[in-house]
Steps between C-alpha positions, in 0.01 A plus 500: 500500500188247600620230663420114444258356687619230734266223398635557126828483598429146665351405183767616275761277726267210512502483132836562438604249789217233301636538182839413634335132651344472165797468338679311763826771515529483913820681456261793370225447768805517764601840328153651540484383887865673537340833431188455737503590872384255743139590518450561092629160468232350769212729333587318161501145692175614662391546137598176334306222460631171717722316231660855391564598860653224599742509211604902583560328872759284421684740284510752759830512727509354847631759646197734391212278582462581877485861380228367222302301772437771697309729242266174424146448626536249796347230256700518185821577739377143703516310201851580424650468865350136512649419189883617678734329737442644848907561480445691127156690631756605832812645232213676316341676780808566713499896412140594528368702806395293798101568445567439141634115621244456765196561268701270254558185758143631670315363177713178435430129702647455811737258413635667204518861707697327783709364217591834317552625915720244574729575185541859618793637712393549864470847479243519201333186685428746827403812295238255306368298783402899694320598192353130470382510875235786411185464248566587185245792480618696759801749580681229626461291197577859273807613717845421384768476838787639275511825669738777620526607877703765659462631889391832575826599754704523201582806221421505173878473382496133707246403305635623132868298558269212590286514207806571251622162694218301382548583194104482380195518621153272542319573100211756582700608811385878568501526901728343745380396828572603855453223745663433869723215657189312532417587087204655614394757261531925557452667212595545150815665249401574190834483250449853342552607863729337615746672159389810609552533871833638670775179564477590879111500550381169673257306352256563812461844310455434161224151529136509498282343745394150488119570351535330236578203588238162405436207729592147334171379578286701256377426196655549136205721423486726792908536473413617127251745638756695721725546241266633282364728780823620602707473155747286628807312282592284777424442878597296788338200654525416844343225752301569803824615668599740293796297360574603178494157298503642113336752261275541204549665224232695190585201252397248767165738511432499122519161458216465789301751367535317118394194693210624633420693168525170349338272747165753470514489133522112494236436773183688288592154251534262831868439397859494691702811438775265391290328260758429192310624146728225357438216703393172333145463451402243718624692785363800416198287452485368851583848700170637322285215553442589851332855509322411135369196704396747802342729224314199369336421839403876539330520125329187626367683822375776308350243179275356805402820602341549116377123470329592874282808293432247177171559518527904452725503222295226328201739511680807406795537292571839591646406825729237348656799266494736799678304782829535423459900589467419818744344634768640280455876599546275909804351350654854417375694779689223737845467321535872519448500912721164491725680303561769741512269777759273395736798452396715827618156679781474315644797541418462915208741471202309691497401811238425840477885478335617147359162362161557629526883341579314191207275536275777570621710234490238220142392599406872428720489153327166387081678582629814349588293181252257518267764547583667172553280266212314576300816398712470210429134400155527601425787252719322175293167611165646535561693197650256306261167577161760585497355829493716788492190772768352345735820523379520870625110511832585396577782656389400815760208465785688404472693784492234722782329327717840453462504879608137611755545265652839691463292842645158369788695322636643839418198697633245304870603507488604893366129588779400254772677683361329824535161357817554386406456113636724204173697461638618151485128427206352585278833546384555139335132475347529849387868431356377138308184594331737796414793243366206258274398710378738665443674201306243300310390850351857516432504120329165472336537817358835463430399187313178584316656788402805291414376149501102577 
């Protein structure tokens, strides 16, 4: 049987769910939001322009919205949590993990997040305020404190009455945790086990070692790493200690590594990974208007660059049609190095120790290219116009562009990362304006020296 795919699904609901606010039955539109789950109903808000999705928000229960909010982009799910009572936004998000609440309240004002605290019971307020207390992109920020301890003196029949006492477990729970008096962490049960083992054996016999345990202090991305490396579903976070303060679990991890999918895909168009596709047009207007304006300035360096060389291209019109070439194959040589850069430091890959290899090495890359398809252009050129001198023009640029453009491509994202700037943001429209150019400076210059 071949399945549906997912974004045709969406679709199908969308429609079904617009029709219904088309004809103004809300008793029908509440009917098709009965039989959605939580995060179907926040892909089809995601999906609705502003007047619909405001209309699908008020018919939705109260009671489900905290659930609703939490599967939201942090700007659609802002714009409803403003538009709530601090003591309605508390009811809503009441039963959602702790790092679910803290990146909730993390993204809201001040005055509203102490508000929605404030209307919490103490014991949620502490939880909150320990996940609040670390940024929000790092394991402290991810973990959630809801966790199950057990000490290692004790067998594994102790600790089966005392789970059947609980009654249920932390959602995602797969490991329990061995920690001492002073909740320092040992080691590590796994559940499957801890079923398994003989009711006398202590627990000191049947736990792992604490190796795999994660620092608060790291970052989301490196914490993501590690659990891909090791094919983890959950691990525990401690402080410098050793104090075992919470855990993180594989759903926490997928939702960083969609984040960082998405904020790379966004950033080669300059735009927030948030960005709504249905927000009003003036604001969508505005967020744009900055990098087009940045783009502007940098079409204007390289415009001056060509108006510097009028003189050439008013004797010869074969360099205006030719002088694109240039800096386009510099353009392409570049974003492939940048490319590779922005994920090697992404994924933690580059450091003091191998930049300079990569520097080295992508220098050779950009000659080796340069070299060849300048041979290349220079035979179509001097073939195509009957101009030998002009082939040797272009080539001779190319490589000299293909080159920069190897050198600038590694560089740019390592000063980047120094400076503490997203080099997947602003590294294309640095890297571009320096292939420009470079590229139509050794063109037009070569050209004007040679044939001027």
């Amino acid at each position: 049987m071949v399945s549906t795919p997912e974004s045709e699904i969406i679709q199908t609901r969308l429609q079904a769910v617009n029709d219904a606010l088309n004809t103004g039955v809300s008793a029908r539109v509440r009917q098709l939001l009965l039989q959605l789950s939580a995060s179907d109903i926040a892909d089809l808000l995601e999906s609705s322009p502003p007047k619909a999705r405001s209309l699908l928000w008020n018919l939705i229960k109260e009671e489900d919205k905290g659930e609703i909010l939490e599967d939201l982009s942090d700007e659609i799910r802002n714009q409803f949590a403003l538009e709530m009572e601090p003591e309605q936004l508390a009811h809503a998000l009441s039963g959602l993990d702790t790092d679910d609440l803290a990146d909730i309240l993390g993204d809201l004002p001040d005055q509203l997040s102490n508000k929605v605290l404030h209307s919490m019971d103490d014991q949620d307020q502490q939880r909150v305020k320990l996940a609040l207390a670390y940024p929000e992109d790092s394991a402290g920020g991810l973990m959630n404190t809801d966790t199950v301890t057990v000490r290692q003196d004790v067998t594994v029949d102790v600790v089966l009455r005392y789970l059947r006492m609980r009654g249920e477990l932390p959602e995602n729970t797969d490991n329990l945790y061995v920690v001492n008096r002073d909740d320092e962490y040992i080691g590590v049960v796994a559940l499957q086990d801890l079923v398994i083992s003989p009711p006398e054996q202590e627990i000191t016999e049947v736990m792992s070692d604490n190796s795999d345990s994660i620092s608060v202090d790291i970052g989301d991305a490196e914490v993501a790493q590690i659990f891909e490396r090791y094919d983890l579903l959950s691990a525990p976070v401690v402080n410098a200690k050793g104090q075992l303060l919470g855990r993180i679990t594989i759903d926490d991890v997928v939702d960083v590594i969609i984040e960082d999918a998405e904020h790379s895909l966004m950033s080669m168009g300059r735009l927030n990974e948030d960005e709504d596709a249905f927000a009003p047009v003036v604001v969508s207007a505005k967020r744009r208007a900055l990098w087009l304006g940045v783009n502007l300035i940098t079409a204007v360096v390289a415009a001056s660059v060509s108006n510097y060389f009028e003189g050439i291209l008013d004797k010869l019109a074969t360099v205006a049609i030719l002088m694109t070439i240039v800096p386009s194959m510099g353009g392409i040589a570049g974003t492939q190095t940048l490319t590779l850069m922005v994920r090697a430091i992404a994924l933690g890959q580059i450091g003091e120790s191998n930049s300079r290899w990569l520097l080295y090495k992508e220098l050779a890359v950009g000659i080796i290219n340069g070299m060849v398809w300048a041979l290349v252009i220079a035979g179509i050129v001097g073939y195509w116009k009957d101009d030998v001198q002009l082939g040797i023009i272009i080539a001779s640029a190319m490589a000299v562009n293909m080159t920069v453009a190897g050198l600038a491509g590694v560089s740019i994202p390592l000063m980047l990362k120094k400076m503490n700037i997203d080099p997947a943001l602003a590294g294309g429209v640095i890297l571009t304006t320096i292939t420009d150019v470079v590229g139509l400076v050794a063109f037009l210059g070569l050209a004007t020296v040679i044939l001027g």
